[in-house]
VMD Tcl script that draws the C-alpha trace (Angstrom):
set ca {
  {124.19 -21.51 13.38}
  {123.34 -24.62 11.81}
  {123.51 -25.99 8.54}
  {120.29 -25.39 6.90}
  {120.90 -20.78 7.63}
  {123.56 -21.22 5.44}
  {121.22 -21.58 1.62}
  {118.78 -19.21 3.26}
  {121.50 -16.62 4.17}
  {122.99 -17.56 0.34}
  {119.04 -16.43 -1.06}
  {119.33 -13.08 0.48}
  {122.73 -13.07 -0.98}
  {121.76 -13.85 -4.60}
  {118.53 -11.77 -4.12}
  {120.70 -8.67 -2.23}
  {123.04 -8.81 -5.09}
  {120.27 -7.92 -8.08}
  {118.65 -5.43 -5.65}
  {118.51 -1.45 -6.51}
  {122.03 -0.24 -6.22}
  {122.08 0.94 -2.61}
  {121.28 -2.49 -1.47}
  {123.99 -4.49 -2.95}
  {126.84 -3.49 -0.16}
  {124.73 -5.39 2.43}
  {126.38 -8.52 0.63}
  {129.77 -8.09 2.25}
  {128.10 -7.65 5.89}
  {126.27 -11.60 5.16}
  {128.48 -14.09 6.46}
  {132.39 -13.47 7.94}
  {131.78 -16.33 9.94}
  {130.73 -18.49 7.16}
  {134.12 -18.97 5.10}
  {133.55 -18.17 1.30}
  {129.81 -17.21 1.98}
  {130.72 -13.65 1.96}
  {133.24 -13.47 -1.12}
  {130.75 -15.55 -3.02}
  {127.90 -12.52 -2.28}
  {129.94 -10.45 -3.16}
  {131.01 -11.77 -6.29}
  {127.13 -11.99 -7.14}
  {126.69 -8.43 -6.55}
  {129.49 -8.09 -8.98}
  {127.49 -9.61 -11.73}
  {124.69 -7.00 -11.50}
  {125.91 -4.49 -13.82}
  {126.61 -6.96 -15.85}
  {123.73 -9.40 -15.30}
  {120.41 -6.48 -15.71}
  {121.37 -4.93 -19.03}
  {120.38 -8.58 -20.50}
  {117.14 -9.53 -18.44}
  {115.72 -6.27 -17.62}
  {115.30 -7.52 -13.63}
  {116.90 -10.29 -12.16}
  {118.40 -12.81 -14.76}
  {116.86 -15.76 -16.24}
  {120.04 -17.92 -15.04}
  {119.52 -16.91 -11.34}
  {119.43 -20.94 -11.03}
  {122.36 -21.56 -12.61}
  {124.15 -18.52 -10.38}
  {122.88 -19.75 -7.14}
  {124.47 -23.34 -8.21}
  {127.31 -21.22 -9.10}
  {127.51 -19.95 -6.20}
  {126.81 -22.54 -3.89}
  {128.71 -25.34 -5.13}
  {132.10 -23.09 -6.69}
  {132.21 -22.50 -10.25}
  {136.41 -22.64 -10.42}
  {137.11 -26.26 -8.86}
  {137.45 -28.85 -10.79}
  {135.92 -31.08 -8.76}
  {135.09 -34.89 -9.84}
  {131.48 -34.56 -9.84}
  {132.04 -31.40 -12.51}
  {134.58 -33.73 -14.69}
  {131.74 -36.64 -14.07}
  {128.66 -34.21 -15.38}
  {130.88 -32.57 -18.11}
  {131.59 -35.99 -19.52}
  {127.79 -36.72 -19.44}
  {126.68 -33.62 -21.13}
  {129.79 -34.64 -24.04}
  {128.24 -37.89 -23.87}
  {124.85 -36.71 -24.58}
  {125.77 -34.13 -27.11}
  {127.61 -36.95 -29.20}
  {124.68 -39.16 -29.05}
  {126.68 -41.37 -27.07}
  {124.81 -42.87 -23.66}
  {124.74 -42.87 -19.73}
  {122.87 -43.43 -16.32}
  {123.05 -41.94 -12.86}
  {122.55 -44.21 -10.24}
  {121.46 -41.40 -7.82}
  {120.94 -42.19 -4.04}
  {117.50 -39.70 -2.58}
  {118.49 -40.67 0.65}
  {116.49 -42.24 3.41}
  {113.15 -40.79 2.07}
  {113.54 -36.94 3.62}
  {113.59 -34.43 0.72}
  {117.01 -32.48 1.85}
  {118.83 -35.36 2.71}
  {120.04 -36.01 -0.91}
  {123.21 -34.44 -1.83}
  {123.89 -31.26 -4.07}
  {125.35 -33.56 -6.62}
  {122.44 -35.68 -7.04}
  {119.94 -32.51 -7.28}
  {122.53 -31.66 -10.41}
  {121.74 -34.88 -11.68}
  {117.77 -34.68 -11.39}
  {117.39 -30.91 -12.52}
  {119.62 -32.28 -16.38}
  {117.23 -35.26 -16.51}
  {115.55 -36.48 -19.55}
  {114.05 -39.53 -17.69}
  {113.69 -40.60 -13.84}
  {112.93 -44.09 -12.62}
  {111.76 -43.19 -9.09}
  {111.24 -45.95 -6.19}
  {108.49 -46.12 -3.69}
  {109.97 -44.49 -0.96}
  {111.68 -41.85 -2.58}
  {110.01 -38.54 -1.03}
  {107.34 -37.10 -4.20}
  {109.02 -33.20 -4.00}
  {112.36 -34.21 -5.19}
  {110.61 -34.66 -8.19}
  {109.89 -31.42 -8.51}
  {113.50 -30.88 -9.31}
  {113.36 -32.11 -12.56}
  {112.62 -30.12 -15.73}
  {109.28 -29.71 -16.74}
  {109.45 -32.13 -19.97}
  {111.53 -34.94 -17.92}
  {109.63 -38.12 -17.83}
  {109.00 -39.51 -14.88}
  {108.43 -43.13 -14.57}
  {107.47 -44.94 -10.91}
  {109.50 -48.23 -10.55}
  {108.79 -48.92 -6.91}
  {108.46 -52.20 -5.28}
  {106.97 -52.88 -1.92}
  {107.22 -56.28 -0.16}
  {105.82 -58.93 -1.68}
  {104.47 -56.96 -4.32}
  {106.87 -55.74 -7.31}
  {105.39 -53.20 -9.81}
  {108.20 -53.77 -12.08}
  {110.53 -56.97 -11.83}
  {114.39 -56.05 -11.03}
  {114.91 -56.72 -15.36}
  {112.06 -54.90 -16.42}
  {113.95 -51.53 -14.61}
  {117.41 -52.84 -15.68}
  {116.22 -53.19 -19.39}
  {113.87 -50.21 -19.22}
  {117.13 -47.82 -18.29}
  {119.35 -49.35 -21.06}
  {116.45 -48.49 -23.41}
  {116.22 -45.13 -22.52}
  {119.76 -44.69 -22.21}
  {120.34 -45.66 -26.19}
  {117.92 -43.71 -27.34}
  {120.05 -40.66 -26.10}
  {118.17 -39.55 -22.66}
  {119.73 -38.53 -20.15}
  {118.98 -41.04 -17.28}
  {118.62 -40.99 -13.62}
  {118.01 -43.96 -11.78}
  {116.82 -42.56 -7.79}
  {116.81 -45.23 -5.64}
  {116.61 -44.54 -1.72}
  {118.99 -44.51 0.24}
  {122.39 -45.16 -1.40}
  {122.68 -47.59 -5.16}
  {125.21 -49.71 -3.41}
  {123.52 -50.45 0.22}
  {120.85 -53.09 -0.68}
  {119.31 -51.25 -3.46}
  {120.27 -53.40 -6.32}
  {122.61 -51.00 -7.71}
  {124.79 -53.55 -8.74}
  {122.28 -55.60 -10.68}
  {121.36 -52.35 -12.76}
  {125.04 -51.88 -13.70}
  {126.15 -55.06 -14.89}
  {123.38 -54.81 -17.35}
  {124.40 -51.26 -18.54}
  {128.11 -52.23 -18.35}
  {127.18 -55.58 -20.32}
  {124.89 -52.31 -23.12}
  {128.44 -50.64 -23.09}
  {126.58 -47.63 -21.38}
  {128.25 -45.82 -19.06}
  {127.08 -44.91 -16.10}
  {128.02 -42.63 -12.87}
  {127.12 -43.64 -8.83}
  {125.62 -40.72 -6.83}
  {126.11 -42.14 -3.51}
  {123.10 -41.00 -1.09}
  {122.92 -41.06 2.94}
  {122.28 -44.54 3.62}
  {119.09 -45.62 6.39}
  {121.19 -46.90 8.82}
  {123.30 -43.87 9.13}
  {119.83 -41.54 9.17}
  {118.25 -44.38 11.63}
  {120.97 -43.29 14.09}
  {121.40 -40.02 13.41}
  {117.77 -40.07 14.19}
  {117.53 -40.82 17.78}
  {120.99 -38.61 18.36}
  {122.89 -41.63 18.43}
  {126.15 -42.97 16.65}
  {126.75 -46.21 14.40}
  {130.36 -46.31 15.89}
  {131.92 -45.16 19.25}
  {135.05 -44.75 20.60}
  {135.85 -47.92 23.29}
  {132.24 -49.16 23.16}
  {131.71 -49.70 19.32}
  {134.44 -49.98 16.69}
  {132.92 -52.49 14.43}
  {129.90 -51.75 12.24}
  {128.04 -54.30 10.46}
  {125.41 -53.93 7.94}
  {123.09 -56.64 6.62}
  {119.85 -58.00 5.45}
  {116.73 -59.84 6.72}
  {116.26 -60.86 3.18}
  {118.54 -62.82 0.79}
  {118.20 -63.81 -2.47}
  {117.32 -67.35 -1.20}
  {114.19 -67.52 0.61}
  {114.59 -68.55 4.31}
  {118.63 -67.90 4.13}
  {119.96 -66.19 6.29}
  {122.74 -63.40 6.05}
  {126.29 -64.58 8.24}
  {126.41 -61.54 10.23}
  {126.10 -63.91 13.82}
  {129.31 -63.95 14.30}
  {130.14 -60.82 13.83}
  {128.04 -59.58 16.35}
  {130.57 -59.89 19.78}
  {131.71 -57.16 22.03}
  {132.38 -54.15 20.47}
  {130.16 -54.46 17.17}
  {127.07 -52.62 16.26}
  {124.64 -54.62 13.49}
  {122.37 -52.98 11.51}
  {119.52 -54.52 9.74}
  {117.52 -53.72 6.70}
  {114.11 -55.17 5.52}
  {114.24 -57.30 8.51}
  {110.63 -56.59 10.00}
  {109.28 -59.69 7.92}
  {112.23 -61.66 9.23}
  {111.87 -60.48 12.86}
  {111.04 -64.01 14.15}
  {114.26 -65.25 12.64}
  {116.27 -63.10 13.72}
  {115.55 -64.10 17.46}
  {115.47 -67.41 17.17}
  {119.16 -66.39 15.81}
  {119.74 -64.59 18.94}
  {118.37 -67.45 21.50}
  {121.49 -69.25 21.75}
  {123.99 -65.85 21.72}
  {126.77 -66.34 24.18}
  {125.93 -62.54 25.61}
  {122.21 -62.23 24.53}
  {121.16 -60.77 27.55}
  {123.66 -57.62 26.76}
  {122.23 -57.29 23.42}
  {121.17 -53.47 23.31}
  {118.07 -53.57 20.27}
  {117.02 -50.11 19.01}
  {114.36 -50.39 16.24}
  {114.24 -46.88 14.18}
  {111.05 -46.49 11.44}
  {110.45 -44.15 9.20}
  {113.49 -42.06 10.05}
  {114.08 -38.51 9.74}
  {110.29 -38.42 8.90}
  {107.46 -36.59 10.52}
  {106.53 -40.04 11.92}
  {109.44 -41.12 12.82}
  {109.81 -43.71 15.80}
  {112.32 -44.94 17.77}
  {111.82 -47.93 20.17}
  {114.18 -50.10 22.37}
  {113.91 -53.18 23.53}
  {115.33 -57.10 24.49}
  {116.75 -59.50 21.92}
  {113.76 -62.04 22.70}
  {111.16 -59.60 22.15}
  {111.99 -57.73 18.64}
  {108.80 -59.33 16.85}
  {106.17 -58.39 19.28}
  {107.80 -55.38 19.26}
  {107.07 -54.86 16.08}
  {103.65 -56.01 15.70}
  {102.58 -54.24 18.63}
  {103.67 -51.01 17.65}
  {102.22 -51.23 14.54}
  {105.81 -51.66 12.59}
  {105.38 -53.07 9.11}
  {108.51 -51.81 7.30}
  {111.21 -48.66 6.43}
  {112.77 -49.67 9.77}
  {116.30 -50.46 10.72}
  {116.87 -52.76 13.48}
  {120.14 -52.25 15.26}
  {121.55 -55.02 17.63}
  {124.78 -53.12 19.69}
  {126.44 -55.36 22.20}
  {128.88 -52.70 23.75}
  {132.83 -53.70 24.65}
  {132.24 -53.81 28.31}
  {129.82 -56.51 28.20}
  {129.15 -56.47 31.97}
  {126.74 -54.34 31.44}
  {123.19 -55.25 32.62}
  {120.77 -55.03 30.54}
  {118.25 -53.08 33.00}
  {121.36 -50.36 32.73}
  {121.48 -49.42 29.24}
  {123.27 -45.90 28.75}
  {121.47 -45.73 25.21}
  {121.34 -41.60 24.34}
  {118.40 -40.59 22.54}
  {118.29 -36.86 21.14}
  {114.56 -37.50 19.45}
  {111.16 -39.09 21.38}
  {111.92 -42.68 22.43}
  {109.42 -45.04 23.45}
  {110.40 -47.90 26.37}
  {108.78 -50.80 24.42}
  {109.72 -53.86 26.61}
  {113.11 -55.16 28.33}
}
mol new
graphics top color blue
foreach p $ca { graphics top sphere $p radius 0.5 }
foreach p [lrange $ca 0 end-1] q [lrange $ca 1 end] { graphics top cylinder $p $q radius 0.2 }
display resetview
């Protein structure tokens, strides 16, 4: 059973449990092997009686049940102290942001906190990559207000956003920033923080599933390994100096796995960073673009050949760029043991 039965086999729960009477025993039979799927169906099917004498049918809150539901309604968990603070906040006219990660750009990657986040929304600031049906998760009235930058070519400037969210956010809206990826993994999360801290606005992180970690995930590999990779690095091809370059070289010795974002403009660089490696020729280089997408692509090849990799393929950006150089460094580079669960294409060696 995988992840993804589980909501499904919640729907027939919710739906089982404001069915005609006879139906609502099939709850108990949904899920022994699911722990608290079960008890929770039942306890919807509890809430019928209750539940039809004020709707007629099935209730109007069936949304806020299946949250209920699916997420517990008697934890106290932080994200329910952090979202009861923000509805205080906005009832008292006071302010606040969520800095909400959407993940690497596939709709059900982001997490069940951050849907909380964009279904209260009086506003969204929305990037480029950020996948157009999580949208649909706000309320109907929400604004929604595209932010997105691609390279080279910025629709807002970083302080146009970081003033347009303090704005909103003193006039009494409830704000979510949804950046891809995760706020704090080269998305400029910080930037857009110090200016609300410096507004006195508070403001909660949503953390998201960061590229890297879907890049890998991808191609049914891992970012860290047990005796072959224990160190992860991740970094930029693109500092806030033009032409700098990030100090993740020496970092990258047996036993370390680097991961680079925005580094498809920068691919030339980065070998010419590479040339004069003390174990280039072990350097394992798996490029991943648009990952978990329907176009997804997943490419290998050698540390001297990473830009006419890219260009040949067609590879402009959304790409990670891993460089691995495994403990046992012996290993030649015509015998990579690289697993790939998706399609992988042999691009060059």
């Amino acid at each position: 059973m995988t992840l993804f039965q589980i909501p499904n086999m919640l729907a027939r729960a919710v739906t089982r449990a404001f069915a005609p009477s006879g139906e609502c025993a099939r709850t108990e039979a949904l899920g022994p092997s699911i722990p608290g799927v079960g008890a929770r169906a039942g306890a919807l099917a509890s809430f019928r009686a209750a539940a039809k004498p004020r709707s007629g049918s099935a209730p109007q809150g069936l949304g806020g049940l299946w949250r209920s539901a699916f997420l517990g309604g008697t934890n106290d968990t932080q994200g329910d102290r952090l979202a009861a603070g923000r509805a205080a906040n906005h009832r008292g006219g006071n302010q606040s942001v969520a800095l909400v990660g959407a993940g690497p750009g596939a709709k059900d990657l982001i997490t069940l906190r951050g849907v909380r986040r964009l279904e209260a929304a009086d506003i969204v600031f929305f990037d480029r990559l950020v996948d157009p049906e999580l949208l649909d998760l706000t309320r109907p009235e929400a604004e929604l207000v595209y932010v997105g930058k691609a390279p080279g070519r910025h629709s807002w400037s970083q302080a146009r956003i970081s003033e347009a969210l303090v704005v909103a956010a003193q006039q009494g809206k409830r704000v979510v920033r949804l950046k891809c990826g995760d706020p704090g993994v080269f998305a400029r999360g910080a930037e857009e923080a110090d200016a609300l801290r410096m507004a006195g606005i508070d403001y909660e992180i949503v953390p998201g599933v960061t590229a890297a970690s879907a890049a890998a995930a991808a191609t049914g590999g891992f970012l860290t390994e047990r005796g072959t990779i224990d160190t992860l690095v991740l970094t930029t091809g693109r500092t806030e100096v033009a032409g700098a370059d990030a100090d993740w070289l020496p970092a990258l010795r047996p036993g370390c796995k680097v991961a680079i974002y925005m580094g498809v403009a920068e691919a030339g660089r980065i070998e010419a960073t590479l040339e004069d490696h003390a174990w280039r020729d072990h350097i394992q280089v798996e490029i991943v673009a648009d990952a978990q997408m329907p176009g997804q692509r997943a490419l290998r090849c050698g540390p001297t050949a990473i830009a006419d990799t890219l260009r040949g393929n067609g590879i402009k950006n959304r790409t990670i760029i891993f460089l691995s150089l495994p403990k046992d460094c012996a290993l030649a580079s015509g015998e990579s043991s690289l697993r790939f669960g998706g399609e992988v294409e042999q691009a060059c060696v």
